[in-house]
C-alpha positions as CSV (number, residue, x, y, z in Angstrom):
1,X,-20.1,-44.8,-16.3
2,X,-19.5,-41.2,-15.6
3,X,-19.2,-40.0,-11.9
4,X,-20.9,-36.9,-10.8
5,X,-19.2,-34.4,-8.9
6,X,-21.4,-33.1,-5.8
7,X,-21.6,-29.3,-6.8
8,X,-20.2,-27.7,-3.3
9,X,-17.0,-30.1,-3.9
10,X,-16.8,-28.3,-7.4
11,X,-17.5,-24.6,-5.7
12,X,-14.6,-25.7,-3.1
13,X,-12.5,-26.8,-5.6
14,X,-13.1,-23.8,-8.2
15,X,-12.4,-21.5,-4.8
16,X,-9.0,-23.0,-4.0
17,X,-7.8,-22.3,-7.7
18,X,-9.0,-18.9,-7.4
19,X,-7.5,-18.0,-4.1
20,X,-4.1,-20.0,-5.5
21,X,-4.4,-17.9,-8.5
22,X,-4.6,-14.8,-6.8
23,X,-1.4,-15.7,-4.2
24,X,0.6,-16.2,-7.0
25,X,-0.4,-13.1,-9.0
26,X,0.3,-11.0,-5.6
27,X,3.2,-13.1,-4.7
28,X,4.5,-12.6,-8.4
29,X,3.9,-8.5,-8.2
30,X,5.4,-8.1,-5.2
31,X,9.0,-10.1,-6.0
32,X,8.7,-7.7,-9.3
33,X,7.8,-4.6,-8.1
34,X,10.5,-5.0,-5.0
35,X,13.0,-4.7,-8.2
36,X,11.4,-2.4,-10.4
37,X,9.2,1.0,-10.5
38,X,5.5,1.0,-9.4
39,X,3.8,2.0,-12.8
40,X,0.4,3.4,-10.5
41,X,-0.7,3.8,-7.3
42,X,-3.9,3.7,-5.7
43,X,-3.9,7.2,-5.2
44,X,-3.0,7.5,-8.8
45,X,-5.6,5.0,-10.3
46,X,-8.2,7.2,-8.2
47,X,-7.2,10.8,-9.2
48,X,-7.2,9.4,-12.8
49,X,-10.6,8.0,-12.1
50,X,-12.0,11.2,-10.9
51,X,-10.4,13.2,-13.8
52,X,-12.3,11.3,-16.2
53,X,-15.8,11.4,-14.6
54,X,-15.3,15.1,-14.0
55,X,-14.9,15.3,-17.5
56,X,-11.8,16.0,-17.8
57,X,-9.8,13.5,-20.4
58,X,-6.7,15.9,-20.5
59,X,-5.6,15.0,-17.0
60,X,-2.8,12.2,-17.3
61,X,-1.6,10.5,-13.2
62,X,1.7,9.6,-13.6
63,X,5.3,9.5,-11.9
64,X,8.5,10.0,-13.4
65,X,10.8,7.9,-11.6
66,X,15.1,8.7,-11.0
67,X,17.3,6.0,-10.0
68,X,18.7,6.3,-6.2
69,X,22.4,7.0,-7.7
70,X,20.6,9.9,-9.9
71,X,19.5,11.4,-6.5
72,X,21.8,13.4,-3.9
73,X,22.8,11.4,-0.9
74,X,21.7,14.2,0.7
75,X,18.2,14.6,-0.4
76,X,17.5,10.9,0.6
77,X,18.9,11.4,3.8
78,X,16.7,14.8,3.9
79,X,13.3,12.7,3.1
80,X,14.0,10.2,5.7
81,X,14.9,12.8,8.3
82,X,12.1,14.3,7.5
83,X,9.4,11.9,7.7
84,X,10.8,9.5,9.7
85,X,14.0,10.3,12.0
86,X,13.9,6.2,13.3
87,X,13.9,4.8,10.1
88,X,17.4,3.4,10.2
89,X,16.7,1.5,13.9
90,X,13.3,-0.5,12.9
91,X,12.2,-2.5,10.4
92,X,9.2,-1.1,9.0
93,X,7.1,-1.1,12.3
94,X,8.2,1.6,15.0
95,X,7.1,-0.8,17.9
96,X,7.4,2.3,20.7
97,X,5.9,5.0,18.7
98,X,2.8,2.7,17.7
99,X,2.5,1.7,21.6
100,X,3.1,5.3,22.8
101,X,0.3,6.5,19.9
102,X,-2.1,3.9,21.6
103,X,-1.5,5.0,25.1
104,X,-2.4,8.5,24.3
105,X,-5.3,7.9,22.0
106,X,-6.9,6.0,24.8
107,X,-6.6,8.9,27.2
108,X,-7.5,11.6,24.6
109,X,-9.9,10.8,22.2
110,X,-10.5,14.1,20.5
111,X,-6.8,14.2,20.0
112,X,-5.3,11.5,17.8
113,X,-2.0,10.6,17.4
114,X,-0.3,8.4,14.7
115,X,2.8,6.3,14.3
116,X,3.2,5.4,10.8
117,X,6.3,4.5,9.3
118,X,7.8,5.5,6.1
119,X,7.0,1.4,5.1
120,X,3.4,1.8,6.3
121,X,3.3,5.6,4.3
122,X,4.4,3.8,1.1
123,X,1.7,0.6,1.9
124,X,-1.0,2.9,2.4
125,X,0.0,5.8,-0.9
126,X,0.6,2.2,-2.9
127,X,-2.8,0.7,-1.7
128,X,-5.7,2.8,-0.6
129,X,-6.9,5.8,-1.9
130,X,-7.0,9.4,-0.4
131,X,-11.0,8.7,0.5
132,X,-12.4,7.9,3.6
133,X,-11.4,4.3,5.2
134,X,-12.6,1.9,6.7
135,X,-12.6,2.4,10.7
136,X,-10.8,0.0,12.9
């Protein structure tokens, strides 16, 4: 006798392999991508997109990527200055600077003020595209 499987248990069950499926693709990119190059970027996959519906099939999104011992001390140490000067003293999330950014967005309003990282920069140019996003 064959037992019959109530069909929201099967939907659960089908769910959980998806979603473990998924974790372990994401899990698996991130652990390889922490030790090798990025091949494209949101950002990337978008302007590539747009290329092609504008027609044009020349266009070709890509990065050519340099070792850290290929570049000057001097120029990473530049970037970093550059974009962010705290870089060295947080880990990813510039606790004061997201709290001061808050404070003063709630006072002016017409006047926003961010407090992204270089970490959160890379998230967001790895992730999302250079559209409009979703509102808080």
């Amino acid at each position: 006798m064959r037992l019959r499987v109530a069909p929201l248990a099967l939907l659960k069950r089908l769910a959980l392999r998806l979603l473990l499926i998924a974790a372990v693709f994401w899990g698996g990119g991130i652990a390889l991508f922490s030790v090798l190059p990025v091949p494209f970027s949101a950002v990337m996959l978008e302007r590539q997109v747009s290329a092609w519906l504008s027609g044009d099939f020349h266009y070709l999104a890509h990065s050519d990527w340099v070792a850290m011992d290929k570049i000057s001390p001097w120029m990473g140490a530049g970037v970093i200055a550059a974009e962010d000067q705290k870089f060295p003293e947080h880990w990813g999330f510039d606790v004061s600077a997201i709290e001061k950014a808050l404070a003063h967005n709630e006072r002016h309003e017409t006047r926003i003020r961010g407090a992204s990282t270089l970490s959160q920069q890379t998230a967001k140019n790895l992730f999302l595209w250079d559209g409009p996003q979703l509102a808080a």
